[in-house]
DRENLOTOR-178111 format. One line per 4 residues: number of its first residue (from 1); their letters; for each residue x, y, z of C-alpha. Coordinates in nm, 2 decimals, padded with zeros to 4 digits. Example, Ala and Ser with C-alpha at 12.3 -4.5 7.8 and 13.67 -1.06 7.14 Angstrom:
1) AS) 01.23/-00.45/00.78 | 01.37/-00.11/00.71 .
This chain:
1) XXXX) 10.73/14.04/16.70 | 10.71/14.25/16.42 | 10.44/14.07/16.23 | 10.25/14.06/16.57 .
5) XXXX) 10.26/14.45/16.64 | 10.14/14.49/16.28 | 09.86/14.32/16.31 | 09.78/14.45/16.61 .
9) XXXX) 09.81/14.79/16.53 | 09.57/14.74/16.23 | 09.34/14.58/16.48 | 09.31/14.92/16.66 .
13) XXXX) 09.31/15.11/16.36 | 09.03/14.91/16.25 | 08.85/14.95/16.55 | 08.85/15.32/16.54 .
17) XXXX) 08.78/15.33/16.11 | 08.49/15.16/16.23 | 08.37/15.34/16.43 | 08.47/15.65/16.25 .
21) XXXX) 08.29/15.52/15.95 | 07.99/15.37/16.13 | 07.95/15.80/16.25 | 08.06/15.90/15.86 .
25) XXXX) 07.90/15.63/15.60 | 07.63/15.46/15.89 | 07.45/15.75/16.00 | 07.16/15.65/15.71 .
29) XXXX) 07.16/15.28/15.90 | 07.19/15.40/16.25 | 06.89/15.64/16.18 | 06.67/15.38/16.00 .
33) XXXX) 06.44/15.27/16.28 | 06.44/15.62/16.31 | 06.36/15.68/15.96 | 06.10/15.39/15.94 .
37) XXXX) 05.93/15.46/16.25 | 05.85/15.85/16.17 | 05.80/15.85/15.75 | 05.64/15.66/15.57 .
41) XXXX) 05.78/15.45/15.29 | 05.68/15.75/15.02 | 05.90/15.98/15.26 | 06.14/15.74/15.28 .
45) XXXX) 06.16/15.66/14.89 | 06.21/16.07/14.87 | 06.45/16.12/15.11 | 06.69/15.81/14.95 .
49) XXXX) 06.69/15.99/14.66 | 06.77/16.27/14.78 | 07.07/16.14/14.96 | 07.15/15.94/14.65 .
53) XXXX) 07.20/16.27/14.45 | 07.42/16.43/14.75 | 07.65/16.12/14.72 | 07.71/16.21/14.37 .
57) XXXX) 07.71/16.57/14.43 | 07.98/16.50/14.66 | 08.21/16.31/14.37 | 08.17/16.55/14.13 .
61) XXXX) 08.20/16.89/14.31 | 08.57/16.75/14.44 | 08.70/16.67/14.15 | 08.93/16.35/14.25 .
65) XXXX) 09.07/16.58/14.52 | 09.00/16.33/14.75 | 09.18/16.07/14.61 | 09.47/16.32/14.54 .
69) XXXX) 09.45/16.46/14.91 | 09.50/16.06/15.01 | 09.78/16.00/14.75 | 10.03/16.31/14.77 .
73) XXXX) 10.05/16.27/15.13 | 10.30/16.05/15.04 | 10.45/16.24/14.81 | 10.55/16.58/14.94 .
77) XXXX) 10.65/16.61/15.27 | 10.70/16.94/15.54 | 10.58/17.27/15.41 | 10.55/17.16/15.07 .
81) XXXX) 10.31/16.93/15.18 | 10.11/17.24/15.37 | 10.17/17.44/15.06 | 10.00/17.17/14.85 .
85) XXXX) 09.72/17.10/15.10 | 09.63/17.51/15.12 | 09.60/17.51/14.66 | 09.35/17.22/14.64 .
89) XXXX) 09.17/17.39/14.94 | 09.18/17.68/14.76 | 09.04/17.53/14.45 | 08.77/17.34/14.68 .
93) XXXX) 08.62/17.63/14.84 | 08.63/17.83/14.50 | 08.52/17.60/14.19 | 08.22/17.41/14.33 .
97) XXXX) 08.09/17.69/14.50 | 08.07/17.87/14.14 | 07.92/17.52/13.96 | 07.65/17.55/14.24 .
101) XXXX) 07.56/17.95/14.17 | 07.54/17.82/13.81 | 07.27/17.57/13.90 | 07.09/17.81/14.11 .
105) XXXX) 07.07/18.01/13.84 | 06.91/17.77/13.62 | 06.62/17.67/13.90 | 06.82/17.31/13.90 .
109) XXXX) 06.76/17.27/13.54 | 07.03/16.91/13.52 | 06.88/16.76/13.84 | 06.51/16.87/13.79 .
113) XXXX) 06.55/16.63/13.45 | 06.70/16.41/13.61 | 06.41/16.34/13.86 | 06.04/16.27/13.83 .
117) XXXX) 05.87/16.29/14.19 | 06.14/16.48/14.43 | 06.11/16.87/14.39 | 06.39/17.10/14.35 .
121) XXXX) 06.29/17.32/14.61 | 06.33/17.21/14.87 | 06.47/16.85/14.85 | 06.73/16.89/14.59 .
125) XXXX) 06.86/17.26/14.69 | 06.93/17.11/15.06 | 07.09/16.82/14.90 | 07.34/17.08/14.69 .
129) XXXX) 07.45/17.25/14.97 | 07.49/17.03/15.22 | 07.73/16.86/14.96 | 07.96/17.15/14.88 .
133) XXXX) 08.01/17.23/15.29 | 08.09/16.87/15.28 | 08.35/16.86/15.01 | 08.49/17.25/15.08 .
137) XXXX) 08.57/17.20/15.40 | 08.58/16.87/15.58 | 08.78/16.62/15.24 | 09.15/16.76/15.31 .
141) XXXX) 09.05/16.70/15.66 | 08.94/16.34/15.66 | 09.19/16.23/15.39 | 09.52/16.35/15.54 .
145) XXXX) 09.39/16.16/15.86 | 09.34/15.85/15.68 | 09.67/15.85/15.56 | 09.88/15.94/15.82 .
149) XXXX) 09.69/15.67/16.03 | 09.56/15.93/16.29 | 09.25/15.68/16.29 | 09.17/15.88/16.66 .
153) XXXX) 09.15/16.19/16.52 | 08.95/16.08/16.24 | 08.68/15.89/16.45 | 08.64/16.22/16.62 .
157) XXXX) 08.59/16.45/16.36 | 08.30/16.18/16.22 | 08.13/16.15/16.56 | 08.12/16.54/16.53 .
161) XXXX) 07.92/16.54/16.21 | 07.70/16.20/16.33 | 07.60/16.35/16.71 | 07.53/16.67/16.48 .
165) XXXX) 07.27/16.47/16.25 | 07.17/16.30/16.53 | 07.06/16.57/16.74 | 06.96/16.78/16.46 .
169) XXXX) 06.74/16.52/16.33 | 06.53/16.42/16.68 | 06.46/16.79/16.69 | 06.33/16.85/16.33 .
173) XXXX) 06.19/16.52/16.23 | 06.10/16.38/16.60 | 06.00/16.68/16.79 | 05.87/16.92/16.51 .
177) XXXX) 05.75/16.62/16.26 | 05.90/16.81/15.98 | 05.96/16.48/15.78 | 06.15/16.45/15.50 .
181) XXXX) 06.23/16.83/15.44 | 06.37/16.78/15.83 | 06.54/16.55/15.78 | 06.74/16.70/15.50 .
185) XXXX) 06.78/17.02/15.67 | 06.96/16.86/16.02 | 07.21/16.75/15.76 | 07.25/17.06/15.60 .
189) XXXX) 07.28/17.23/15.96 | 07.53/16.92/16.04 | 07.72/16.97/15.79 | 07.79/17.36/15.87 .
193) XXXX) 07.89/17.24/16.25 | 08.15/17.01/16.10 | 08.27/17.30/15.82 | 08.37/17.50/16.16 .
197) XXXX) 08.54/17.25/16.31 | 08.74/17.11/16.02 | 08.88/17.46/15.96 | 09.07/17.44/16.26 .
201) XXXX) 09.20/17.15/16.15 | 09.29/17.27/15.76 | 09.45/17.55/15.91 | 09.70/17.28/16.09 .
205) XXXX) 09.76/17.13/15.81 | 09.76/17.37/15.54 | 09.95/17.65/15.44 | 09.84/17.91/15.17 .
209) XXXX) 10.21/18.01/15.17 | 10.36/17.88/14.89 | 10.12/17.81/14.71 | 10.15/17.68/14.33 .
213) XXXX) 09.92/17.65/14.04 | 10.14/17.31/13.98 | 10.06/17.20/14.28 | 09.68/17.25/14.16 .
217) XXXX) 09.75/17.05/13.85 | 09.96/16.77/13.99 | 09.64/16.71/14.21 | 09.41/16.71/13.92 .
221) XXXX) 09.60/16.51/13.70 | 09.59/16.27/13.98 | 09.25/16.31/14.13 | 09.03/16.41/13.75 .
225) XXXX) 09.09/16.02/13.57 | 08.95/15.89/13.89 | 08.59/16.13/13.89 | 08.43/15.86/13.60 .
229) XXXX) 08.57/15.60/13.87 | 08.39/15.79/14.16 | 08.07/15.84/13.94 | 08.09/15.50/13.83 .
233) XXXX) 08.09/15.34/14.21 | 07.80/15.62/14.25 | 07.62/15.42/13.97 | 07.66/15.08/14.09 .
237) XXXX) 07.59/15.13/14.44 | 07.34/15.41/14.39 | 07.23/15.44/14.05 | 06.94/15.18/14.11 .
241) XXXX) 06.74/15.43/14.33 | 06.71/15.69/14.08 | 06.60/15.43/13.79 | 06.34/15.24/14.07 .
245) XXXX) 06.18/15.66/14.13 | 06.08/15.61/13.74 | 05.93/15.26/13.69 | 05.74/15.20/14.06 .
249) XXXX) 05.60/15.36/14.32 | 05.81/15.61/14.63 | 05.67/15.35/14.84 | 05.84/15.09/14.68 .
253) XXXX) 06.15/15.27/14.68 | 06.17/15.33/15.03 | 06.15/14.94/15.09 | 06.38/14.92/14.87 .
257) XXXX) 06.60/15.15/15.02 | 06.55/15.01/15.38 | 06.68/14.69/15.29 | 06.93/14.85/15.07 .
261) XXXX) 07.08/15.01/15.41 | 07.11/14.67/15.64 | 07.30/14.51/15.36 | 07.54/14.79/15.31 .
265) XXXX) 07.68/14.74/15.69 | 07.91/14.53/15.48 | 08.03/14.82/15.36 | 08.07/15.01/15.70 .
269) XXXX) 08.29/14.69/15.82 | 08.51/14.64/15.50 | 08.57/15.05/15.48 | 08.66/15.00/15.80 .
273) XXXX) 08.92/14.75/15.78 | 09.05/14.92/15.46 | 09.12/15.24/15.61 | 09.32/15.06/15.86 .
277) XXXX) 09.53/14.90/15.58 | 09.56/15.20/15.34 | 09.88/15.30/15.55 | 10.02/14.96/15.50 .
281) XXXX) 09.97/14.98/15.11 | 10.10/15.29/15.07 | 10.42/15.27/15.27 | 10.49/14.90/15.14 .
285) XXXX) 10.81/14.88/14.99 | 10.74/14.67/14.60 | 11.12/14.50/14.63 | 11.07/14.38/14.99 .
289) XXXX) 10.94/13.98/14.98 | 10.94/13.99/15.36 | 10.66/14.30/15.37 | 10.46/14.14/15.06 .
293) XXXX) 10.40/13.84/15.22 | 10.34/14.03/15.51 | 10.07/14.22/15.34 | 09.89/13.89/15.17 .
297) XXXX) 09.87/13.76/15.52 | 09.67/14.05/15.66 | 09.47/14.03/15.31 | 09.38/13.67/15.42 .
301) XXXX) 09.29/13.78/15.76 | 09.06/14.09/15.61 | 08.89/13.84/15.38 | 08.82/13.56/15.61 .
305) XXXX) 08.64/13.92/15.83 | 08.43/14.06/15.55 | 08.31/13.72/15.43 | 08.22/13.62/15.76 .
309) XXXX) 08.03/13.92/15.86 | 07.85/13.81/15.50 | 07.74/13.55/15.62 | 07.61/13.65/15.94 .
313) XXXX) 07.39/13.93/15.76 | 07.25/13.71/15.50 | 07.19/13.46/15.76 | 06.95/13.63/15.94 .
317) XXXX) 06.82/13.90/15.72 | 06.48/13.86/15.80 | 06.54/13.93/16.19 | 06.77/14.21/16.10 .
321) XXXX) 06.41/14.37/15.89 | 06.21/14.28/16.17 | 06.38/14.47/16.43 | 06.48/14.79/16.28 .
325) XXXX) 06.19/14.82/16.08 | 05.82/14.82/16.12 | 05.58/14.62/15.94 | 05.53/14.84/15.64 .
329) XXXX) 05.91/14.84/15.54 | 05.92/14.37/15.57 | 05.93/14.33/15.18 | 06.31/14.46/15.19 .
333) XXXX) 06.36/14.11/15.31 | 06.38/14.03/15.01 | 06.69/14.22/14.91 | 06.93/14.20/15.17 .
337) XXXX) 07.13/13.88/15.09 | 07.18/14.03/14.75 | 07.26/14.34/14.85 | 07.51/14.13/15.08 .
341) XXXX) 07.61/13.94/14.81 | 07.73/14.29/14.62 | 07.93/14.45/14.91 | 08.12/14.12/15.00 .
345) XXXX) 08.23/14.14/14.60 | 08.30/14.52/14.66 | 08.49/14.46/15.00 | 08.75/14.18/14.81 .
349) XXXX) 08.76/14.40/14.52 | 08.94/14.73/14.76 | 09.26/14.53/14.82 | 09.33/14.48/14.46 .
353) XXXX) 09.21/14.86/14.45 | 09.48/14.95/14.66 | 09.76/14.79/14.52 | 09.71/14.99/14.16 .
357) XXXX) 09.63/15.28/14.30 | 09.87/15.34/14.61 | 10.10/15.08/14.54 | 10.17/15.12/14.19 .
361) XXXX) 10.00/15.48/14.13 | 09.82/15.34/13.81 | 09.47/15.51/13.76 | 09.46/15.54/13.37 .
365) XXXX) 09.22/15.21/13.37 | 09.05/15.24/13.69 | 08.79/15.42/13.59 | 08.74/15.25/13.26 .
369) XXXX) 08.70/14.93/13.42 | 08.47/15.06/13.71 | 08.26/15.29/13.42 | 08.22/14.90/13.26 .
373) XXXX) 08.09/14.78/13.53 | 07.86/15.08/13.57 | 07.72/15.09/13.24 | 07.64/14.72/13.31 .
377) XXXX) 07.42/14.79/13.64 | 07.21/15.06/13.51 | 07.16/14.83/13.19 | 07.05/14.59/13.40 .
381) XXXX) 06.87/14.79/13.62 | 06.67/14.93/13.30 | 06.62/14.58/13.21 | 06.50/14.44/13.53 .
385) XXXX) 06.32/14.69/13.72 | 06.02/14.68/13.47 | 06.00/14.28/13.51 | 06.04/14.25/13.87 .
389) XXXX) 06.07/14.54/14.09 | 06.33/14.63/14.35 | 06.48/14.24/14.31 | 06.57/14.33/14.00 .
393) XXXX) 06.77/14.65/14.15 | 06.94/14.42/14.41 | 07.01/14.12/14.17 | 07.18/14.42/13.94 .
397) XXXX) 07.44/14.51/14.22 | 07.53/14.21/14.31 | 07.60/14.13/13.96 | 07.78/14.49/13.90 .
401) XXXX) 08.01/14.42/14.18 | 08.10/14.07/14.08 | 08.23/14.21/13.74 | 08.44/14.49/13.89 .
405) XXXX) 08.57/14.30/14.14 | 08.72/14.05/13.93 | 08.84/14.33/13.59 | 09.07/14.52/13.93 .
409) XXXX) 09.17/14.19/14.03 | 09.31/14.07/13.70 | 09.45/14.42/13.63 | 09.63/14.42/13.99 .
413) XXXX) 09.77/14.08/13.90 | 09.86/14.22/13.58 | 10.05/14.49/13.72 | 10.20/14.38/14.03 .
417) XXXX) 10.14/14.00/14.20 | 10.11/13.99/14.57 | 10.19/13.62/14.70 | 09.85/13.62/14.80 .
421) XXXX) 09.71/13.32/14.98 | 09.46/13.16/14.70 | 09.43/12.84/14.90 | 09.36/13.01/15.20 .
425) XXXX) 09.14/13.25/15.10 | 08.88/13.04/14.85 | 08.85/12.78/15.15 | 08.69/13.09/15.33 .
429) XXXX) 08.42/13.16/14.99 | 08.34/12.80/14.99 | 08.29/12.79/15.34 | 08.07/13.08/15.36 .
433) XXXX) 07.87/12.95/15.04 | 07.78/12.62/15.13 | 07.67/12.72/15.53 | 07.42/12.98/15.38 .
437) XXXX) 07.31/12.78/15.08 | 07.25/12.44/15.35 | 07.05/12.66/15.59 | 06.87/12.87/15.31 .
441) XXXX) 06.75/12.55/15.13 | 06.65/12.31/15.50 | 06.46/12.62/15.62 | 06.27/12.65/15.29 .
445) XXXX) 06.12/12.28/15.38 | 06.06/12.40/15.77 | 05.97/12.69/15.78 | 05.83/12.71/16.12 .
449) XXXX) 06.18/12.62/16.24 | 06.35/12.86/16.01 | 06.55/13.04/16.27 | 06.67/12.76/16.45 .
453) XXXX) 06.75/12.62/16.11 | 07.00/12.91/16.00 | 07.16/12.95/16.32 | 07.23/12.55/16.33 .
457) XXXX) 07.40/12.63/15.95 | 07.63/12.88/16.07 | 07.79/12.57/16.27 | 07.88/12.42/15.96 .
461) XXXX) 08.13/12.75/15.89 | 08.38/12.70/16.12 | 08.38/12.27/16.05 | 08.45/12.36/15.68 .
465) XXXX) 08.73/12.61/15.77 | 08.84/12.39/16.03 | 08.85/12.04/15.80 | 08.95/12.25/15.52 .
469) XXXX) 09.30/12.33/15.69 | 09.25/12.72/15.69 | 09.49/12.72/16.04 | 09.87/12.73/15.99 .
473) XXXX) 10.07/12.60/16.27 | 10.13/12.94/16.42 | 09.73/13.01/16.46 | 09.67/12.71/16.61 .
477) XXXX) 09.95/12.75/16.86 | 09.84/13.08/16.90 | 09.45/12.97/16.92 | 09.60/12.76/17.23 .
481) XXXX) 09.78/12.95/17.39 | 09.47/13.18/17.41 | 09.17/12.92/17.49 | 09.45/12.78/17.73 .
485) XXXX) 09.51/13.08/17.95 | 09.13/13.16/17.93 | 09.09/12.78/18.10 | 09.33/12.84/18.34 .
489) XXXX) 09.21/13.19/18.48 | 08.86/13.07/18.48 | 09.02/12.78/18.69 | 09.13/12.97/18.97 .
């Protein structure tokens, strides 16, 4: 009974991460028919970049507070908790807003070398401070409801920001065809909206009674050896955008970036799921053999998701182009499955994440191994961008991912060994390789049919599993129990 409530109640946590994140993290691949059907791809390629830079912007100006936001909750508890919630929001409003004046200052000096064909003014300066209203306000918010499990209250807050966009965006880029520049400024105005709203909620949540400079520290001790991790997942998921905007064309990179966006629903879904388990990582007791094997089941269960969902998108990438973008944007085709094929690596790598981080609260190494893995992308990139264009970009992050997923997994193992189902869980890899590699390689010889083709592979998914002996006993008396009472109502 317990096992069964657990899973259930990540099952609605999930749901409503998933939602929450497709408002939060999705709003760039809800808005791409948008997108595609009002810029064109040189508008595109700018505004990518543009949101590339406030993704980083966003990892630097919080200074791991984030992470330490996530963490502590854990660790203090009652007013001390409020107490240490109003010092970091303190040092959020404060810090990046001075780092920002200091830029201004300059006229963007760091980010105008940084790029070749996106201006400062007004690209870049939208970018900045739509970032710090992001980080200043709405982190603590988001954070302590990820942790607490308040997965409602944290849908809400991102459908706040995403209906902002959303609106802000048909009236400035749809009605008023102000393009890219539009587009940028709806989030900037979005980003304002959500400010006032999640001050209501800091105010809930933190106190500036109490507050200590240790408090401050103990949050930067924490949340500072994870920025080269944050800048280092900035590089290998992002990284590739800013190298493409010096070797080919905006055009190219918009393609680029259009495909780029379909394949990273993977990472809606598995950030989805992981928010949902993030509670049951950081409450899990280490000595408790019952609640370990607990959590390796639900690891099985989250793996067997994310992979199939891989599959799915890889299988029918072409359709996925076709529909949400017109013909212009049809050469990101060619980047999807890899882009896939990244994110899947990045989705099994978060459970091994979780277990150093919140389980046994070891970040000393995260961020050398993820800055590895880094410097290894944008190596690549620089090494096949020149020779073959925006494959080169999407072949580099599916390599990047590969490597960090397996340096966390060895370090997890290294530091603390889950009874994870191994058995279980590389039945589901196989299964999901050999259905897309059949149908990818009939459909090459039949073309005409290729649809048809694919879709019959996906078949082949569920036989593997199913020959394969994924099912324990339980699911399958379960799986009846469930198909059985569906027969019988549809009986009477």
């Amino acid at each position: 009974m317990r096992k069964r409530g657990t899973l259930f109640e990540v099952a609605r946590r999930t749901l409503a991460y998933g939602i929450g994140d497709a408002f939060a993290r999705g709003t760039n691949l809800i808005l791409l028919p948008v997108y595609a059907a009002l810029l064109s791809p040189e508008e595109y390629g700018t505004l990518s970049i543009a949101l590339v830079l406030g993704a980083m912007l966003n990892m630097l100006l919080a200074f791991g507070m984030n992470g330490a936001a996530l963490k502590f909750y854990y660790g203090f508890e009652g007013p001390e908790r409020k107490s240490f919630y109003g010092a970091i929001w303190v040092f959020l409003l404060a810090v990046p807003a001075c780092l920002l004046l200091l830029v201004e200052l300059s006229g963007g000096f760091p980010l105008r070398q940084m790029l070749l064909h996106v201006p400062y003014s007004p690209h870049i300066r939208l970018t900045l401070w739509t970032a710090y209203a992001t980080v200043a306000f709405v982190t603590i918010p988001r954070e302590v409801f990820r942790a607490s499990g308040r997965s409602g209250a944290y849908l809400l807050l991102n459908a706040a920001g995403f209906l902002s966009i959303v609106g802000l965006t048909a009236l400035l880029v749809a009605k008023l065809r102000l393009g890219a520049e539009g587009a940028l400024q709806a989030r900037l105005y979005a980003s304002i909206v959500l400010a006032l709203i999640a001050v209501s909620i800091v105010w809930r949540v933190a106190s500036l009674r109490g507050m200590r400079v240790r408090f401050v520290r103990t949050a930067l001790g924490y949340g500072v050896p994870l920025i080269p991790h944050y800048l280092a997942h900035w590089s290998l998921g992002l990284v590739d955008r800013v190298i493409l905007e010096r070797f080919v064309p905006l055009a190219q990179v918009g393609i680029y970036s259009a495909g780029y966006q379909i394949g990273a629903a993977m990472l809606l879904a598995s950030g989805a799921i992981n928010n949902a388990l993030i509670p049951l990582f950081g409450r899990a007791n280490r000595s408790d053999e019952g609640a370990l094997r607990m959590l390796a089941r639900v690891i099985t269960y989250y793996v067997l998701a994310v992979s199939t969902l891989a599959l799915v998108l890889s299988t029918f990438a072409r359709e996925f182009v076709m529909i949400l973008t017109p013909d212009a944007y049809q050469q990101a085709v060619q980047v999807v499955p890899l882009v896939v094929l990244g994110y899947l690596f990045l989705a099994l790598y978060y459970p091994s994440m979780n277990v150093l981080t919140l389980m046994a609260g070891k970040t000393r190494f995260v961020g050398a191994m993820t800055g590895f893995a880094a410097g290894g992308n944008v190596a690549l990139n620089l090494w096949l961008i020149p020779r073959i264009g925006i494959q080169g970009a999407a072949v580099s992050t599916a390599i990047a991912f590969a490597c960090l997923f397996l340096l966390v997994s060895v370090a997890s193992n290294c530091t603390l060994r889950l009874p994870l189902e191994y058995k279980r869980i590389g039945l589901v890899l196989f299964a999901v390789l050999a259905s897309y590699v059949a149908g990818f390689l009939v459909a090459q010889r039949a073309p005409a049919h290729s649809l048809w083709i694919r879709s019959a592979s996906l078949c082949l998914y569920p036989v593997i599993l199913l020959v394969g002996g994924f099912l324990t006993d339980v699911e399958k008396r379960f799986l009846a129990r469930v198909l059985g009472g569906r027969c019988a109502r549809r009986t009477k």
